[in-house]
C-alpha positions as CSV (number, residue, x, y, z in Angstrom):
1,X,59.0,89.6,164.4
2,X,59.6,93.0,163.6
3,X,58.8,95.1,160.2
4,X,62.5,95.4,159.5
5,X,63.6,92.1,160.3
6,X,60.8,91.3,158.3
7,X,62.4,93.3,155.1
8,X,66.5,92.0,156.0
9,X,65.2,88.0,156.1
10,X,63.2,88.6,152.7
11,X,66.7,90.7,151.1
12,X,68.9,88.1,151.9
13,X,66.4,85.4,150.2
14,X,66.1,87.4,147.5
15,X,70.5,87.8,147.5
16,X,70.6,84.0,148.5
17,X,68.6,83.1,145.7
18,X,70.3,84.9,143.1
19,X,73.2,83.5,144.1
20,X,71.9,79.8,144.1
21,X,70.7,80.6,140.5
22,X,74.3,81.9,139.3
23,X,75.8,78.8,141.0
24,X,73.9,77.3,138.7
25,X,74.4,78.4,135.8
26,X,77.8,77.7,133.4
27,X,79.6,81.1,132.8
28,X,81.1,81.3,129.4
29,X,83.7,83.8,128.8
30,X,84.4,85.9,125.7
31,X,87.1,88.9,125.3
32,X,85.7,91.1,122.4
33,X,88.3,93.5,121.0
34,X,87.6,97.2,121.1
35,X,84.2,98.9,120.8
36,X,82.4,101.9,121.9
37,X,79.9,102.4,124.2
38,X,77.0,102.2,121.7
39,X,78.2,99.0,120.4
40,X,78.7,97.4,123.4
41,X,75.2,98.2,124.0
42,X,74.2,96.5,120.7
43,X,76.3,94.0,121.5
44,X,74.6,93.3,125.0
45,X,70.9,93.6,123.4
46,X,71.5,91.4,120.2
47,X,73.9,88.7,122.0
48,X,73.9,88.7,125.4
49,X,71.4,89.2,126.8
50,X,69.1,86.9,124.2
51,X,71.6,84.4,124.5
52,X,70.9,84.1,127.8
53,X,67.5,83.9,128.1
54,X,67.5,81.4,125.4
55,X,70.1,79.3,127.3
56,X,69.4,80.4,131.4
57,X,72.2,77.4,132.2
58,X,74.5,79.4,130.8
59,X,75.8,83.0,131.3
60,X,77.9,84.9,128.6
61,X,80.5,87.8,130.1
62,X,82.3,89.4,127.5
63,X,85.1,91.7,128.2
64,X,86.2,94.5,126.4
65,X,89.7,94.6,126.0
66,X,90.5,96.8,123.4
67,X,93.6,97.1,120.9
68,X,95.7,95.0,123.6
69,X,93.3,92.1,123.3
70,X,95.8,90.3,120.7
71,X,99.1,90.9,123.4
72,X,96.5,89.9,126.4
73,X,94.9,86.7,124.5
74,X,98.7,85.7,123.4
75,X,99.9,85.8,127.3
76,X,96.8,84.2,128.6
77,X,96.8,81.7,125.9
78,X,100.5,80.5,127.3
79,X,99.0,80.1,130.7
80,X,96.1,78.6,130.3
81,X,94.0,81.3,131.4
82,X,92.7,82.8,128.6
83,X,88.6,83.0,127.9
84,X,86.7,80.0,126.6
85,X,85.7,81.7,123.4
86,X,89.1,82.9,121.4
87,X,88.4,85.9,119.2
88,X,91.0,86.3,117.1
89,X,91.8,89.5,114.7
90,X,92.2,86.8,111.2
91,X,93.3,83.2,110.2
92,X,96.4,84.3,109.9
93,X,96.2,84.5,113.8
94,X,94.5,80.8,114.2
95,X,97.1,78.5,112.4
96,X,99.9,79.6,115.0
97,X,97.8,79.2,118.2
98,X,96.9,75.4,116.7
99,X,100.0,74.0,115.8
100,X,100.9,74.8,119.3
101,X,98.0,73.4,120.9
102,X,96.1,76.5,122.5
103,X,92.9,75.5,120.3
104,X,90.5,73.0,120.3
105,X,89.3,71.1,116.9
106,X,85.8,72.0,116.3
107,X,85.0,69.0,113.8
108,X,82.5,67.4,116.7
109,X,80.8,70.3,117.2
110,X,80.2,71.4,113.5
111,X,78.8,67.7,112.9
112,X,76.6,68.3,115.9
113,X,75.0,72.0,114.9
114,X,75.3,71.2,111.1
115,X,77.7,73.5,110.4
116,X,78.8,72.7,106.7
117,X,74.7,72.7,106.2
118,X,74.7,76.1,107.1
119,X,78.0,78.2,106.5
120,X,79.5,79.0,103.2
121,X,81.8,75.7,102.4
122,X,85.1,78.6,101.8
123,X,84.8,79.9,105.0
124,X,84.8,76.6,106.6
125,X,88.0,76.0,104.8
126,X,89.9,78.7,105.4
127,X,89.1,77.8,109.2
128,X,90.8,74.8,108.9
129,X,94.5,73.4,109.8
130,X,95.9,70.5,109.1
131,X,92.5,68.9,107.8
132,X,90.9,69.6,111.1
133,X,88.5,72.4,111.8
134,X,89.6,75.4,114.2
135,X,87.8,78.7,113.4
136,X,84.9,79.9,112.3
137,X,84.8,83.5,110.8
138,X,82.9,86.3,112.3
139,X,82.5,87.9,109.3
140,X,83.6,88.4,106.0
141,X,84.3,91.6,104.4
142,X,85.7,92.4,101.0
143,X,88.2,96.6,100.4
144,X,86.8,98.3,97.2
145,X,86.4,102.0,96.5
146,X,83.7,104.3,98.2
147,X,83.2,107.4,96.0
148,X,81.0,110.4,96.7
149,X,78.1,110.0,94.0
150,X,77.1,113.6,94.8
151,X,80.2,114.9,94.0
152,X,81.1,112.9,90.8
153,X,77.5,113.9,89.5
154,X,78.3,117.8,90.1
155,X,81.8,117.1,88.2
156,X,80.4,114.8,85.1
157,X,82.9,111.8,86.7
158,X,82.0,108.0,86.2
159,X,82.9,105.9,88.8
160,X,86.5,103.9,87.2
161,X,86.3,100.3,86.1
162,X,90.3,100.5,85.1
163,X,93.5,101.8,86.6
164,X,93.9,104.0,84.0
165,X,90.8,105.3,84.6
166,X,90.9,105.6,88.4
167,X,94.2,107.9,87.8
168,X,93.1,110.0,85.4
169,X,90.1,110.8,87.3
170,X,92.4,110.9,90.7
171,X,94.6,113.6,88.8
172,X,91.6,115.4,87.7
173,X,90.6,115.9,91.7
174,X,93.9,117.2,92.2
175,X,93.6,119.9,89.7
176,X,90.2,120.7,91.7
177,X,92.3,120.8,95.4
178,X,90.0,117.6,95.7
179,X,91.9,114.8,97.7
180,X,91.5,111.8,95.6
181,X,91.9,108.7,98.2
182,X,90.0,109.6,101.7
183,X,92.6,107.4,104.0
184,X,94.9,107.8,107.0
185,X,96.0,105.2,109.5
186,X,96.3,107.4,112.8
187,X,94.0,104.9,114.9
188,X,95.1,101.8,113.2
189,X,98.3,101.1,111.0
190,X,97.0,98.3,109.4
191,X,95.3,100.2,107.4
192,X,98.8,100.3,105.1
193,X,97.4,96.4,104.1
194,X,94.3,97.5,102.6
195,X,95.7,99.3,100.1
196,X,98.8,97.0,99.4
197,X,96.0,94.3,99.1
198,X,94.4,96.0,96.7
199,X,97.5,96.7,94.9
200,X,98.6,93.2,94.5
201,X,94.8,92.8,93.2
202,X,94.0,95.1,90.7
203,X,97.7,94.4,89.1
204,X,98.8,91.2,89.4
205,X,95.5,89.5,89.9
206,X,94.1,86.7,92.1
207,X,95.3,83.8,90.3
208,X,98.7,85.2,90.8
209,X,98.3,85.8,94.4
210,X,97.0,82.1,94.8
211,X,99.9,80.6,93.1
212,X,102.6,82.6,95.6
213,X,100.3,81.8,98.5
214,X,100.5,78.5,97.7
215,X,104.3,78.2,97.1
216,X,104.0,78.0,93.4
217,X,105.4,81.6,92.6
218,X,108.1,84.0,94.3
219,X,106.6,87.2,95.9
220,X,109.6,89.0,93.8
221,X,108.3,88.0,90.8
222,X,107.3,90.4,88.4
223,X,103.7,90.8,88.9
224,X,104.1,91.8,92.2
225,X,107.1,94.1,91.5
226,X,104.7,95.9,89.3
227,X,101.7,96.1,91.6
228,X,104.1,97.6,94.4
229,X,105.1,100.0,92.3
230,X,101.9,101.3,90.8
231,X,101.2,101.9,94.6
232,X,103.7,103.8,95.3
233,X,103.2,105.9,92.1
234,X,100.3,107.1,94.0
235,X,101.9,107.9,97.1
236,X,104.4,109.9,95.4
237,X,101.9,111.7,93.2
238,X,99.8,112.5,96.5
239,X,96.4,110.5,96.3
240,X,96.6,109.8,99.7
241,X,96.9,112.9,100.6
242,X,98.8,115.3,103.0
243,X,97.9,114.0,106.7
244,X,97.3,110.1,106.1
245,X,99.2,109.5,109.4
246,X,97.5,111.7,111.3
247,X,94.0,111.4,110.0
248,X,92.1,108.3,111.3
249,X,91.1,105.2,109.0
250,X,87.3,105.4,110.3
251,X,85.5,108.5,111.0
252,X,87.5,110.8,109.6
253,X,88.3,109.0,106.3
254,X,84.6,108.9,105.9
255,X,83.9,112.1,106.8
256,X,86.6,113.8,104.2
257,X,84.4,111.9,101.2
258,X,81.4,112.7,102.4
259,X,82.1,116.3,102.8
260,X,83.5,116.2,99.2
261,X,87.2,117.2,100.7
262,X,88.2,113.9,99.1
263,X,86.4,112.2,96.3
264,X,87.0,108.5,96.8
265,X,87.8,106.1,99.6
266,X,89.4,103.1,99.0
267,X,88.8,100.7,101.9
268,X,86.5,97.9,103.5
269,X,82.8,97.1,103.6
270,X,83.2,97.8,107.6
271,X,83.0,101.3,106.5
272,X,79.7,101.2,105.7
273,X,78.6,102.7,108.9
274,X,80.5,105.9,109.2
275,X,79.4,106.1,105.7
276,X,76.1,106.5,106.0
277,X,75.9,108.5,109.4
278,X,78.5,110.9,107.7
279,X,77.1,110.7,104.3
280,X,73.8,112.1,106.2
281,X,75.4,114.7,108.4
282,X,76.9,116.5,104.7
283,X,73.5,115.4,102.7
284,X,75.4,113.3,100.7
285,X,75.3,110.4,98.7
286,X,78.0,107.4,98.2
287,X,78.7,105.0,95.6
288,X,80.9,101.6,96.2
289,X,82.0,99.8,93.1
290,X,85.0,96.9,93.2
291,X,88.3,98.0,92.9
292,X,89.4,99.1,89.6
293,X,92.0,96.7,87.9
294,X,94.2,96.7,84.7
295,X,91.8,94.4,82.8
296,X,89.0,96.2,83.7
297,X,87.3,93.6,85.4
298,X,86.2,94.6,89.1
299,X,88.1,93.6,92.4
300,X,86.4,92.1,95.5
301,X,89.6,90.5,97.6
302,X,87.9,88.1,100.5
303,X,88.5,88.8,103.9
304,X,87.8,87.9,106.8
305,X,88.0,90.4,109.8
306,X,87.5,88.2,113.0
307,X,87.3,84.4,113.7
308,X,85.4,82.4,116.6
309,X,88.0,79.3,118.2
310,X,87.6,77.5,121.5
311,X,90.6,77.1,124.0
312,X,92.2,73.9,125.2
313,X,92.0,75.1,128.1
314,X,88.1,76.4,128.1
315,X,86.8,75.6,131.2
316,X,83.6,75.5,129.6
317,X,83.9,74.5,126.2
318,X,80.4,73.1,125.3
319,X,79.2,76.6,126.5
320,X,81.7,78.6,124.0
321,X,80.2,76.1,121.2
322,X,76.7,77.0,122.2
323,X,77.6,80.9,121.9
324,X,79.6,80.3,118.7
325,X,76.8,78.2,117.4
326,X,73.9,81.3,118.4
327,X,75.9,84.1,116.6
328,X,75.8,82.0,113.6
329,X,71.9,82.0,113.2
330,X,69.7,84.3,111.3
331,X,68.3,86.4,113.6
332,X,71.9,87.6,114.7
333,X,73.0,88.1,111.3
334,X,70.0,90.7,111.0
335,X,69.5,92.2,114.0
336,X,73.4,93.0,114.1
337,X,74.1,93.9,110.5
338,X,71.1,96.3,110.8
339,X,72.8,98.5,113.6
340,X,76.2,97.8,113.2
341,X,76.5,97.3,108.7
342,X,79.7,95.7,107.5
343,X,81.0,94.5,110.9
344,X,78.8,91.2,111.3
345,X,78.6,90.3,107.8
346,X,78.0,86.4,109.1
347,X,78.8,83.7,106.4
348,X,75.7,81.8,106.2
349,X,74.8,79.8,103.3
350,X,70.8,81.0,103.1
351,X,70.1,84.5,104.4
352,X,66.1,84.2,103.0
353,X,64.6,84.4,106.2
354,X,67.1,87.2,107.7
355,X,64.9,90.4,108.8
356,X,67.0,93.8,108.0
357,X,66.0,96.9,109.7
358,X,64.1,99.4,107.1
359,X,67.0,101.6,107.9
360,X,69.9,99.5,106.2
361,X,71.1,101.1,103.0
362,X,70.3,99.9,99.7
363,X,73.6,100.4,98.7
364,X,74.9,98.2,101.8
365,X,72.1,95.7,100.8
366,X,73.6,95.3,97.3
367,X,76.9,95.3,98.1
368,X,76.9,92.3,100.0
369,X,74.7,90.6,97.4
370,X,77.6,90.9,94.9
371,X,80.1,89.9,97.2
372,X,78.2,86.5,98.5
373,X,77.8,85.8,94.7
374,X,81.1,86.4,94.0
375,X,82.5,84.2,96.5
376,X,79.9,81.6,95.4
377,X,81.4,81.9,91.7
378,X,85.2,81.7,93.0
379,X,85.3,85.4,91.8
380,X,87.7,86.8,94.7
381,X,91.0,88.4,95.1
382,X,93.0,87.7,98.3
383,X,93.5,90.1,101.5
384,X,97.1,90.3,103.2
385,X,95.5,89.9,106.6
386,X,93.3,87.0,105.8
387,X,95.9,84.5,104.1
388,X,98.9,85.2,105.0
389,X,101.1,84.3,108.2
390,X,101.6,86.7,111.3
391,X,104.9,87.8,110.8
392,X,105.0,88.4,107.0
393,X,101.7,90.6,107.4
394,X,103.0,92.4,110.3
395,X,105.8,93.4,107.7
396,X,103.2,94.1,104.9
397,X,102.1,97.2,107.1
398,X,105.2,98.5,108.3
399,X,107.5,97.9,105.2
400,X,105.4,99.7,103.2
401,X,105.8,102.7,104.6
402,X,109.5,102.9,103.8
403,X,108.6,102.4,100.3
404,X,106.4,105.5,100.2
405,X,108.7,107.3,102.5
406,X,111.8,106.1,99.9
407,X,113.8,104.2,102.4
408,X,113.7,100.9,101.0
409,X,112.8,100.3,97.0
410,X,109.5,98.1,95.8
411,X,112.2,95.0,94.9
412,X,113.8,95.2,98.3
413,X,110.8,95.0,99.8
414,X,109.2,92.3,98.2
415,X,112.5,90.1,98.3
416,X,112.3,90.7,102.4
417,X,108.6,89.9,102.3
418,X,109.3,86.5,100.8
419,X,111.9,85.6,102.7
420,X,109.7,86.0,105.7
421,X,106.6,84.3,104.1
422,X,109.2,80.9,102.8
423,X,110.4,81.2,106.8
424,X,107.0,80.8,108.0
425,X,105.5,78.7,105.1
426,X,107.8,76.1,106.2
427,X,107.1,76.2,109.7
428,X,103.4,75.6,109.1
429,X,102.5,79.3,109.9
430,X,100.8,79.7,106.3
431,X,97.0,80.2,106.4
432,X,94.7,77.7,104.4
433,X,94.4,78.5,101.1
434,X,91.2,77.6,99.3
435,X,91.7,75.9,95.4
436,X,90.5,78.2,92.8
C-alpha cells in the first residue's frame, strides 16, 4: 500500500469518526438575540464550549439572529420549527406563547434540578402562567441614574435623592451647556420605556403600579396622569437633549456622561459595561444611585431583560433543560458577569461561592448587592417591559413619543394605554404579578 493511500484511508477514519461521534451526540438548539463579535466569543468560551465538554452527549449550536430574532421565533414558533431553547426578550413575551401552546411547563424539570432551592422564589413567579411554570429569567436588571462622579465633584453637585432635587440640579447643567440626561434611542426604541418606567416610579410609586397591574386601579387615574406629565416636563424643558433619536441608547449615551458632555444617565444596570470601558477612555469616574422619587426614598423597578422556555415542539427537550439548568449555576454567573457586567445578572438565591474577575467594578459589585436585597425585602418598582402585556408595551414606546412631540396629551394617552392593557388583561395576555 502506498504512502498516500496510506494518509486518504487514515483521513477518512479520522472524518468517519467524527461523524460517528456527532451522530451520537443530541444537538440542542438555541437562537440568542443580537451580539457582537466579542460577545459571541464570550459566549462560546463561558457556555458552549464548557457545556459541552461537561455533557459530550450533547452539542449546543446557538444562532445569532439579531433584532429579528422576536419576528423569526414568532414564525417558527407557528410551525413548529423553532429552536429547542426559546429566548425570549421578557415575560411579557412568555404568557402569549403559553396560552397558545408553543411552550412546554417546566414544573418536572425544576423539581428535578431543584430549582426553587436555588433561584430567587420572585423570579420563579413571575415565570409562571396559570399556576404552572414556563420561564426562567436570564437575568434581572433594575433602570436608575448613572451620574459622572468626576464631574459633579468639579461642580459641588450631590447626587439627587428627590425629584425636586434631580431638576434643580438638571437645570443647573443646562445653564453650564451640560446635557443633563445622556439618552437616545437610535439603535433601539425601546429605550422610550425606560424612562416612562421610571416615571410611573418615582411619581406614582410601586404600590400604585401593582394595584393597576393587577386590575385594582385605572391607568388614567391620577397618579399616573401626574407621572406622565412630570415626564414630559422634562422633554419639553430639554433634559434629554437635542439628538435623542439619533444618538444610540448604548455606546454613545455612555460616552456623552463619561466625557462630561452630559452629566447623568438615566438607564439600566446593562449599562454597566460601556460605562466602565468609556468611563476609562475619558479618565473618568461614575456614580449610580436609584432613581430619585417625590418621597425621597430611592427607586429600583425589577426587570427582567431575557427569559429561558422550552418548545413544544423541542426536538430535544431534556437537552434544552440541561443547557437551561447549566447557565443557572455559579460558575456561569461569574465567569459571565465578569466580562460581560449587567447582562447575566443570574437570579440565584446564594452567590457565596461565585468567583468575580479582579477586574469587575466596585461600583457594579455594589450595585447588585442593593438590588438583590431589595428584591429580597419586596423593595421594588415595576418595569413596563417586564409586567405588562405585548401589545400595551409596544404602545408604551411608541405613544410616548407623541406626548413629547405634542401630538397626543398625557390623558389621552394613558386612557389608550388602558384600553389596550383591560383588552389584553382579559384575554390572559397580562404577565404574572408577584403580591407585595
Amino acid at each position: 500500500m502506498t504512502k498516500m493511500k496510506t494518509k486518504l484511508l487514515a483521513a477518512a477514519a479520522i472524518v468517519i469518526g467524527a461523524a460517528q461521534i456527532a451522530a451520537a451526540q443530541d444537538r440542542v438548539t438555541w437562537w440568542y438575540e443580537q451580539a457582537t463579535p466579542d460577545q459571541q466569543k464570550l459566549i462560546k468560551e463561558n457556555i458552549v464550549e464548557p457545556f459541552d465538554k461537561a455533557n459530550p452527549e450533547q452539542s449546543l449550536k446557538i444562532d445569532y439572529r439579531g433584532t429579528e430574532l422576536d419576528k423569526q421565533l414568532r414564525v417558527a414558533m407557528l410551525s413548529g420549527n423553532g429552536p429547542d431553547v426559546v429566548y425570549t426578550a421578557g415575560p411579557s413575551y412568555v404568557a402569549p406563547m403559553a396560552q397558545s401552546g408553543q411552550l412546554m411547563p417546566l414544573d418536572d424539570y425544576a423539581a428535578k434540578y431543584k430549582w426553587q432551592d436555588r433561584i430567587l422564589p420572585v423570579f420563579l413567579k413571575m415565570g409562571e402562567y396559570n399556576g404552572k411554570l414556563y420561564a426562567l429569567p436570564k437575568t434581572y436588571e433594575t433602570v436608575g441614574l448613572f451620574y459622572n462622579r468626576t464631574l459633579f465633584e468639579k461642580h459641588g453637585w450631590q447626587a439627587p435623592k428627590t425629584l425636586d432635587e434631580m431638576e434643580t440640579l438638571a437645570d443647573a447643567m443646562l445653564k453650564e451647556g451640560i446635557t443633563p440626561f445622556a439618552a437616545g434611542n437610535a439603535d433601539w426604541r425601546g429605550a422610550n420605556e425606560w424612562f416612562v418606567t421610571l416615571a410611573l416610579n418615582s411619581v406614582a410609586g410601586p404600590d400604585n403600579l401593582n394595584k393597576a397591574l393587577r386590575g385594582e386601579m385605572p391607568w388614567t387615574a391620577e397618579p399616573f396622569v401626574k407621572s406622565i406629565e412630570r415626564l414630559n416636563s422634562w422633554w419639553q424643558k430639554g433634559y434629554f437633549g437635542k439628538n435623542y433619536f439619533s444618538l444610540t441608547s448604548s455606546e454613545q449615551a455612555a460616552d456623552a456622561m463619561a466625557s462630561g458632555k452630559a452629566g447623568m444617565m438615566p438607564t439600566g444596570t446593562w449599562q454597566f459595561q460601556n460605562v466602565a470601558t468609556y468611563g476609562k477612555k475619558a479618565g473618568s469616574e461614575a456614580g449610580f444611585v436609584g432613581f430619585p422619587s417625590v418621597s425621597g426614598d430611592p427607586i429600583f423597578p425589577l426587570g427582567i431583560g431575557s427569559t429561558f422556555s422550552i418548545a413544544t415542539k423541542a426536538k430535544n427537550p431534556e437537552g434544552a433543560a440541561t443547557v437551561i439548568n447549566y447557565v443557572f449555576s455559579p460558575e456561569v454567573y461569574g465567569t459571565m458577569n465578569s466580562a460581560w457586567q449587567g447582562e447575566w445578572n443570574i437570579p440565584l438565591k446564594d452567590i457565596s461561592s461565585v468567583k468575580m474577575a479582579s477586574e469587575v467594578t466596585p461600583l457594579f459589585t455594589e450595585t447588585m448587592k442593593t438590588l438583590s436585597a431589595s428584591v429580597a425585602d419586596g423593595k421594588y418598582g415595576y418595569t413596563t417591559w417586564t409586567f405588562l402585556p405585548p401589545a400595551t408595551d409596544s404602545y408604551i414606546i411608541n405613544g410616548i413619543e407623541e406626548v413629547w412631540l405634542k401630538k397626543i396629551s398625557p390623558t389621552d394617552y394613558l386612557t389608550k394605554l388602558d384600553e389596550s392593557f383591560q383588552k389584553e388583561s382579559k384575554a390572559g395576555k397580562a404577565p404574572a404579578v408577584p403580591a407585595r
